[in-house]
C-alpha positions in Angstrom: 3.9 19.0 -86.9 1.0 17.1 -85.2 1.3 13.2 -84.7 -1.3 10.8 -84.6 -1.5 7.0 -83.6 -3.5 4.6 -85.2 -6.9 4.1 -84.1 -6.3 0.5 -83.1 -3.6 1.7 -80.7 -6.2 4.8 -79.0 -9.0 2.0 -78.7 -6.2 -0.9 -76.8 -5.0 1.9 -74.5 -8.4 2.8 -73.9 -10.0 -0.6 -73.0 -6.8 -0.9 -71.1 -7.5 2.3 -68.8 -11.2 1.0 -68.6 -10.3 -2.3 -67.1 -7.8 -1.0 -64.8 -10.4 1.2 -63.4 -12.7 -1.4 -63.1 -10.3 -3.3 -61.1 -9.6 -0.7 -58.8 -13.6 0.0 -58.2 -14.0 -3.2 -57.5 -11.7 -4.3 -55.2 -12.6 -0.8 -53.4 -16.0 -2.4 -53.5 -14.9 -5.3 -51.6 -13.0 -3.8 -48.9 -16.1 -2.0 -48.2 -18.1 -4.9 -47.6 -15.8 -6.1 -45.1 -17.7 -7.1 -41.8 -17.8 -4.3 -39.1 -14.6 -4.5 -36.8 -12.8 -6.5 -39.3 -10.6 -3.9 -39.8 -9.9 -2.7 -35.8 -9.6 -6.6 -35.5 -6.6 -7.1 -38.0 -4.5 -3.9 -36.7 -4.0 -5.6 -33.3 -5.3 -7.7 -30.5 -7.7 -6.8 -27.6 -8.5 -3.3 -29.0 -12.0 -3.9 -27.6 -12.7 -5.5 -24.3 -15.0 -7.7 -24.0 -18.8 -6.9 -22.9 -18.9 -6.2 -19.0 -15.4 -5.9 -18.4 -13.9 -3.2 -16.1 -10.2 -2.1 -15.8 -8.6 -0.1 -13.3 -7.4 3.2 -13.9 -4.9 5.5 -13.0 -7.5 7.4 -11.2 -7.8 4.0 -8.8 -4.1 4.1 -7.9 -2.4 6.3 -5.0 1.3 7.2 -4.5 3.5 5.5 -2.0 6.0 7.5 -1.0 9.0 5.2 0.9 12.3 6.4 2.8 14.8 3.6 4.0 18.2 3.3 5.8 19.7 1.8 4.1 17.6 -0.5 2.3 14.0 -2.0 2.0 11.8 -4.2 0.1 8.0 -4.0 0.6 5.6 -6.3 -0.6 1.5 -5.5 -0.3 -1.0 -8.6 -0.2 1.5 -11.0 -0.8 3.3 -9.2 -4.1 6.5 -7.5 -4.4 5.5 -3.9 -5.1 8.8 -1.7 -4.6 12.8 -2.3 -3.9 14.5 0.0 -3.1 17.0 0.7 -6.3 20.1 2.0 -4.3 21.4 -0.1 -1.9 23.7 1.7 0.2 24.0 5.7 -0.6 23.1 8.1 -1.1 19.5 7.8 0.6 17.2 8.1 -2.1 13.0 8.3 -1.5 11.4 5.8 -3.6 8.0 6.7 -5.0 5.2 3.9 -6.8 2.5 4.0 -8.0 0.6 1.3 -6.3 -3.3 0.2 -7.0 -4.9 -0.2 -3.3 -7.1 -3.5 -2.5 -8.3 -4.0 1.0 -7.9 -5.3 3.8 -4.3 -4.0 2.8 -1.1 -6.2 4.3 2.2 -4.1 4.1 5.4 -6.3 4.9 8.5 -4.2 4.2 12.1 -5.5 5.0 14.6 -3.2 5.7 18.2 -3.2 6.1 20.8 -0.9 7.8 24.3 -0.9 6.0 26.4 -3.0 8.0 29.0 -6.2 7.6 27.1 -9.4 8.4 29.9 -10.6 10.4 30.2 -7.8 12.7 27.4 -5.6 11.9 29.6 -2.3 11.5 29.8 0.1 8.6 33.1 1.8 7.4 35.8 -0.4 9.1 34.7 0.1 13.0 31.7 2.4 13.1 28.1 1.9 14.1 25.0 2.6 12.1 21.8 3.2 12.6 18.6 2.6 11.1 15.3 3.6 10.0 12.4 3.6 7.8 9.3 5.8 7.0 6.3 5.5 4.6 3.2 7.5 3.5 0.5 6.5 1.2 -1.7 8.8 -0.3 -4.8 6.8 1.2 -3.0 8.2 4.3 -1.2 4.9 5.5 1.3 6.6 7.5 4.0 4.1 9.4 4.0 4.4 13.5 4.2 2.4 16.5 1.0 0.5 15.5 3.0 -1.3 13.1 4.7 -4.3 14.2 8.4 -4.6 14.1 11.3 -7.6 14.7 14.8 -7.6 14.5 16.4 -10.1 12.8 20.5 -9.4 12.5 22.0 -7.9 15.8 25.3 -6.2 15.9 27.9 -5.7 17.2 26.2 -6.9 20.6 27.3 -4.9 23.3 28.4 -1.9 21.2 32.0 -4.2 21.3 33.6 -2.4 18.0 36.9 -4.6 19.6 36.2 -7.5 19.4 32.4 -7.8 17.5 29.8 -10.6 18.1 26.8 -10.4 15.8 23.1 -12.7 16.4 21.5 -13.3 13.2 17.9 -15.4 13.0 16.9 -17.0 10.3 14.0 -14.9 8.2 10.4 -16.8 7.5 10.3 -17.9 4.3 6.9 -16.2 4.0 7.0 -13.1 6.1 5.7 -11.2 3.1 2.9 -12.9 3.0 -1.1 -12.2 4.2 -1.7 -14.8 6.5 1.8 -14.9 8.6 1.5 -14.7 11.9 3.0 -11.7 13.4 1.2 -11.7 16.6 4.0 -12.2 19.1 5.9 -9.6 17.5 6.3 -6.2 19.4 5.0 -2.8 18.4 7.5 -0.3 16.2 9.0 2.0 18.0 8.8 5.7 16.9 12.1 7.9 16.7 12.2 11.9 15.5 13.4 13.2 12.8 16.4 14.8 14.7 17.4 11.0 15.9 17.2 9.8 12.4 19.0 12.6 10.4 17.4 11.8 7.1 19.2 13.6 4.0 17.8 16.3 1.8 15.6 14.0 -0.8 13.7 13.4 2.3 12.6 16.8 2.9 11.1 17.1 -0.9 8.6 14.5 -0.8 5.5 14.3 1.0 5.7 12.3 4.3 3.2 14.1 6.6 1.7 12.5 9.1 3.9 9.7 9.4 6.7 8.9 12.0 9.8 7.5 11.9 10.0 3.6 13.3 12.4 0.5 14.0 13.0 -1.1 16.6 13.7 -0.5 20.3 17.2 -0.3 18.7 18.0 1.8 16.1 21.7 1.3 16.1 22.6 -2.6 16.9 19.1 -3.8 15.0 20.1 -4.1 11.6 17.8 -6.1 9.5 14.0 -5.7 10.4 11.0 -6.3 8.8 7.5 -4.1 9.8 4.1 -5.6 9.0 1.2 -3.8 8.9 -2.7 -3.9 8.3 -4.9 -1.3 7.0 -8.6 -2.0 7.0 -11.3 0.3 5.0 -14.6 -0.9 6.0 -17.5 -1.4 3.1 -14.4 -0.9 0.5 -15.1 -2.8 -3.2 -12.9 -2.2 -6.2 -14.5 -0.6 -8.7 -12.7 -2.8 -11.2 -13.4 -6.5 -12.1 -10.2 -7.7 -13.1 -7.6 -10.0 -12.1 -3.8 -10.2 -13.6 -2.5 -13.9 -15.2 0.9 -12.6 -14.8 2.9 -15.6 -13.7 6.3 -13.4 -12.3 7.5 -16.0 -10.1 10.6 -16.6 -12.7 11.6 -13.0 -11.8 12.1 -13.7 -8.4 15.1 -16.0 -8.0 15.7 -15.4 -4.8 12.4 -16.9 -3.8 10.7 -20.3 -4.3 6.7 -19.8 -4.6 5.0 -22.1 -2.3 
């Protein structure tokens, strides 16, 4: 048995359906005469540069690759750019990215694990140091890089009865224009002299030599600076970072 509804019900429903689809054409209308990047706009910020901008790449950076004993921390044209993440052992080889602007100023300090007050490890024994970079740019650390000691210890080898010299550190011997001209050249040690541990021997440090100073066991905190010039070099890029890190640095007061 069939069923029918009054013909006042069919035509409501019906003028119903009508102006619901009306709605829906129109508002589709609308969304279509939105203004062009209206849309990219409202999903986020900065998805299009603006005109004439250039940003560096990946393709404009080059891996460091550093190895310390103990410790280091290396700054490049005045920024912090890598610390090392374990402090003591086992040696670890820290590798960065790092985008390249020169003239280039490495300033790395680096710290043999030893007491402060008499400049032995493990109860009565003496360390020794040393440090080693490579960037793929071919920076290579040697005795061309200029290296000063600045905690001594124990002086005289004395594990009886130990004397250390600290020196207070430059507040800005990270930076560009500190003058490191009275300091004396690295001095270059083997691998053999060294005895670096196995995560040495996986990464890439060809071409580049061992240094510290004319110490390597009684010298225990040192810093190396270093310049690398590339004549006729412009970056390719046109930006500049607003990053304002100095809160990050506690340790530090910006000058």
């Amino acid at each position: 048995m069939k069923t029918y509804l009054p013909k006042t019900i069919v035509l409501k429903i019906f003028g119903f359906s009508m102006a619901f689809l009306t709605l829906t054409i129109s508002s589709f209308t609308l969304l279509l005469a939105q203004p062009e990047g209206k849309e990219k706009k409202d999903k986020g910020k900065g998805s299009r540069p603006p005109s004439g901008l250039i940003k560096p790449s990946m393709a404009d950076t080059i891996k460091a690759n550093v190895y310390a004993d103990n410790w280091f921390i290396m700054y490049i044209n005045g920024k912090l750019t890598a610390v090392d993440s374990i402090d003591f052992i086992p040696h670890n080889v820290v590798s960065v990215d790092i985008l390249p602007e020169y003239p280039m100023t490495i300033a790395v300090m680096a710290k043999d694990n030893a007491d402060p007050k008499t400049g032995m490890e493990y109860g009565t024994h003496i360390g020794d140091g040393g440090f080693i970079l490579k960037f793929a740019d071919g920076t290579v650390t040697s005795s061309k890089w200029k290296a000063k000691s600045f905690f001594k210890g124990p002086l005289g080898s004395d594990t009886k009865n130990p004397k250390v010299q600290h020196e207070p550190i430059p507040d800005d011997w990270f930076k560009i224009d500190f003058d490191d001209s009275k300091w004396k050249n690295a001095t270059e040690y083997t691998e053999e002299r060294v005895n670096p541990k196995e995560p040495f021997f996986k990464a890439d440090f060809k071409g580049a030599k061992w240094i510290w100073t004319e110490d390597l066991d009684l010298d225990n905190t040192v810093i190396f600076r270093h310049r690398v010039e590339k004549e006729g070099w412009k970056p390719r890029w046109n930006t500049k970072p607003n990053i304002d890190i100095t809160g990050a640095l506690p340790w530090r007061n910006e000058k």
